[in-house]
CHARMM-style PDB file with segment names, atoms N, HN, CA, C and O in Angstrom:
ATOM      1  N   UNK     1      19.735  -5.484  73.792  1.00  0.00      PROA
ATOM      2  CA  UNK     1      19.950  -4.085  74.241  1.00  0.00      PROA
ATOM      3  C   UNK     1      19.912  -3.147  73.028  1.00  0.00      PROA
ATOM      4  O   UNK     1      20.536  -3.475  72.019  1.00  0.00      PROA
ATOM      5  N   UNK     2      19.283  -2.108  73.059  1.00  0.00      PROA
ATOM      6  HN  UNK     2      18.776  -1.842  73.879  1.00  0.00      PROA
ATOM      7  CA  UNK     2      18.931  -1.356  72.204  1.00  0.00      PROA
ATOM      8  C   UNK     2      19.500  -0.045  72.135  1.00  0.00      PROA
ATOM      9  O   UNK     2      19.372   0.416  73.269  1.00  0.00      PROA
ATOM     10  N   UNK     3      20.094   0.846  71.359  1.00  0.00      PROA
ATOM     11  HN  UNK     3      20.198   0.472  70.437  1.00  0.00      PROA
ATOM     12  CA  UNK     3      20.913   2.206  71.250  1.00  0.00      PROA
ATOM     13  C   UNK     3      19.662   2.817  72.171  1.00  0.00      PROA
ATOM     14  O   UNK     3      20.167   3.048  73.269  1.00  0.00      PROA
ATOM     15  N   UNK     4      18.544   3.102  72.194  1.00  0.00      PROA
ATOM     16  HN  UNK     4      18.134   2.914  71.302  1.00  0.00      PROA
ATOM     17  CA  UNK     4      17.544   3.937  72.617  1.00  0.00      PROA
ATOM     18  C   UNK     4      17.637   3.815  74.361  1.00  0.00      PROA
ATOM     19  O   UNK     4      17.673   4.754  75.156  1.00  0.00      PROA
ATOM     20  N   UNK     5      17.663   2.317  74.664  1.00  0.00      PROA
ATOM     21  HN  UNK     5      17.634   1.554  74.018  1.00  0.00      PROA
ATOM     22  CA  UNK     5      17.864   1.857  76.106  1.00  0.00      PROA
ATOM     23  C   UNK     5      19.107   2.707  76.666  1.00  0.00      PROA
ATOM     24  O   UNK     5      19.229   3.171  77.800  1.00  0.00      PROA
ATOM     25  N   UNK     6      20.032   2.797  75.544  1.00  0.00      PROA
ATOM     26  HN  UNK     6      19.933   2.420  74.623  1.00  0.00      PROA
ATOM     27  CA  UNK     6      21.417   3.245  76.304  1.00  0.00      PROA
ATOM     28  C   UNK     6      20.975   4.358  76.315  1.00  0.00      PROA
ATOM     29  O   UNK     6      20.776   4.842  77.429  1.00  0.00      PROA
ATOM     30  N   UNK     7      20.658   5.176  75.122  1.00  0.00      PROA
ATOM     31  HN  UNK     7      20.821   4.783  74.217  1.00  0.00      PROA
ATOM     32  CA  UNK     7      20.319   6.597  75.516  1.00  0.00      PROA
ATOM     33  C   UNK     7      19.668   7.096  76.620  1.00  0.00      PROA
ATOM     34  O   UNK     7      19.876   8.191  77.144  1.00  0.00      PROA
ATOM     35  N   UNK     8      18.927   6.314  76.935  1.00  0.00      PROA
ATOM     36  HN  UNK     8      18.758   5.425  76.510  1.00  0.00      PROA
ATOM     37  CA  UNK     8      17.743   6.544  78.179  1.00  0.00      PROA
ATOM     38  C   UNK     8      18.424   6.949  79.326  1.00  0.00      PROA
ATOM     39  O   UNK     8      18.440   8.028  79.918  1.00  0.00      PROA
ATOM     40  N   UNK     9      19.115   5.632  79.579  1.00  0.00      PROA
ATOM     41  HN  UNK     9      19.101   4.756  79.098  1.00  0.00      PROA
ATOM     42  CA  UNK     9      20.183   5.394  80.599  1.00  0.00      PROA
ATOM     43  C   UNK     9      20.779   6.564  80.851  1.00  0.00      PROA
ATOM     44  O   UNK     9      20.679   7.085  81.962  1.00  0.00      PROA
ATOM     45  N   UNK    10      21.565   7.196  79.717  1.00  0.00      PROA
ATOM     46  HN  UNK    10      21.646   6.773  78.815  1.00  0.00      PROA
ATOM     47  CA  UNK    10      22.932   8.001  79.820  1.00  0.00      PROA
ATOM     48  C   UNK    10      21.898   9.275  80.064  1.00  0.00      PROA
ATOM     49  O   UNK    10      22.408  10.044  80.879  1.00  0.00      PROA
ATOM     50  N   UNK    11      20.726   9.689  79.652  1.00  0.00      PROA
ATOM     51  HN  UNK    11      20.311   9.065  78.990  1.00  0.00      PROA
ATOM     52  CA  UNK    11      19.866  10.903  79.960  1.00  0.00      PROA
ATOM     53  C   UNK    11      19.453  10.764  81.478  1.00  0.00      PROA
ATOM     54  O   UNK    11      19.271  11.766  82.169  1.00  0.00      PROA
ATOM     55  N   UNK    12      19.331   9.642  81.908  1.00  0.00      PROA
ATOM     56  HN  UNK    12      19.480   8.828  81.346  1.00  0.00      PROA
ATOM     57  CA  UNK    12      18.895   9.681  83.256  1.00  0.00      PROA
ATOM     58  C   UNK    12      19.571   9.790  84.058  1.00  0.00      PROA
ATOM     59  O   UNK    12      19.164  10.509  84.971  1.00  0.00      PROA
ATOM     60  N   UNK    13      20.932   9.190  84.210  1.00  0.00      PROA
ATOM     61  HN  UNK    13      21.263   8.607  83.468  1.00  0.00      PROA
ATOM     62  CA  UNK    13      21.860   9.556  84.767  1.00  0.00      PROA
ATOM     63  C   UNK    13      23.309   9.883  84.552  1.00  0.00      PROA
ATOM     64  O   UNK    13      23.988   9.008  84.014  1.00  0.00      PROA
ATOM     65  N   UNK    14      23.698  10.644  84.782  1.00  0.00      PROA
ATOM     66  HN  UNK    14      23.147  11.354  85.219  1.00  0.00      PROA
ATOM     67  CA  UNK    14      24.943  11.484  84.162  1.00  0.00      PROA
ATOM     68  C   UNK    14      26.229  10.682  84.293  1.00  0.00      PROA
ATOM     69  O   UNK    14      27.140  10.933  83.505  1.00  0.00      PROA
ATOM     70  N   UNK    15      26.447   9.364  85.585  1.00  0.00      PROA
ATOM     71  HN  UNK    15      25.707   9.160  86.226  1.00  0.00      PROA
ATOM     72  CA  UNK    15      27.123   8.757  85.418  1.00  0.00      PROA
ATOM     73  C   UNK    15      26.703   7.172  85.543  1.00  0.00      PROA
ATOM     74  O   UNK    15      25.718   6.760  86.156  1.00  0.00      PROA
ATOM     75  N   UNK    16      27.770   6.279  84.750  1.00  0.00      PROA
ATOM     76  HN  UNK    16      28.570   6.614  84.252  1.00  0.00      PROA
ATOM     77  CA  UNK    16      27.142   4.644  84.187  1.00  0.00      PROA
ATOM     78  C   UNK    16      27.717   4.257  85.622  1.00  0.00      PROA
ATOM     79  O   UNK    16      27.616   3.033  85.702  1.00  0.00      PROA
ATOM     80  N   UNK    17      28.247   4.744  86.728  1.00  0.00      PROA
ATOM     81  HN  UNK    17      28.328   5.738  86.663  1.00  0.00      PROA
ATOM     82  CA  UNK    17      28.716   3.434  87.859  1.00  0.00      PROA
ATOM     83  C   UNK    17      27.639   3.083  88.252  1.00  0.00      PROA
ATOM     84  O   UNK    17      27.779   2.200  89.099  1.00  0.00      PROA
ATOM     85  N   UNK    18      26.539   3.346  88.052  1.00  0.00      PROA
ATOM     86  HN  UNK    18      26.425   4.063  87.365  1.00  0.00      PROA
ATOM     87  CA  UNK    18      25.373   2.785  88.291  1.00  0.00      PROA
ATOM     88  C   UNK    18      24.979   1.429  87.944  1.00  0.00      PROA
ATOM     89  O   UNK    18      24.819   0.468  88.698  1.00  0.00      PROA
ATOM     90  N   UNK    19      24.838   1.513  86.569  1.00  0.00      PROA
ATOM     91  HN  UNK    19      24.968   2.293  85.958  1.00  0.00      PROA
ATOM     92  CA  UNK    19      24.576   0.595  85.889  1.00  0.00      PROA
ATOM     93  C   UNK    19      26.255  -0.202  85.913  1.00  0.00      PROA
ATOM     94  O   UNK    19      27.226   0.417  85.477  1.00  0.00      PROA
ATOM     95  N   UNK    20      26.352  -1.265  86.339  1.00  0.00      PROA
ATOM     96  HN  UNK    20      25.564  -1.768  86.693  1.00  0.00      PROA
ATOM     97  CA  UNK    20      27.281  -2.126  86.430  1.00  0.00      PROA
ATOM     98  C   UNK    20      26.793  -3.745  85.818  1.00  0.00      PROA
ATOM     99  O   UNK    20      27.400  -4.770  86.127  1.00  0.00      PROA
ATOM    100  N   UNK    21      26.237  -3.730  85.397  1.00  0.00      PROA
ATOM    101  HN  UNK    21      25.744  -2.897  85.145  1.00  0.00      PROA
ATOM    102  CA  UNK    21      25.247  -5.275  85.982  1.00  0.00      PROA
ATOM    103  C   UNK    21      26.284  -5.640  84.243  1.00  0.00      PROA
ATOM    104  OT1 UNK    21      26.221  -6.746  83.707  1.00  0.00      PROA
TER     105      UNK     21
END
């Protein structure tokens, strides 16, 4: 997992309950 991946993530969506996995 890469800082850039997280960034992506956190730009795409405003909240992580998404991403749970």
């Amino acid at each position: 997992m890469s800082l850039s991946f997280l960034l992506i993530i956190f730009s795409q969506s405003p909240s992580t309950s998404d991403w749970t996995s």
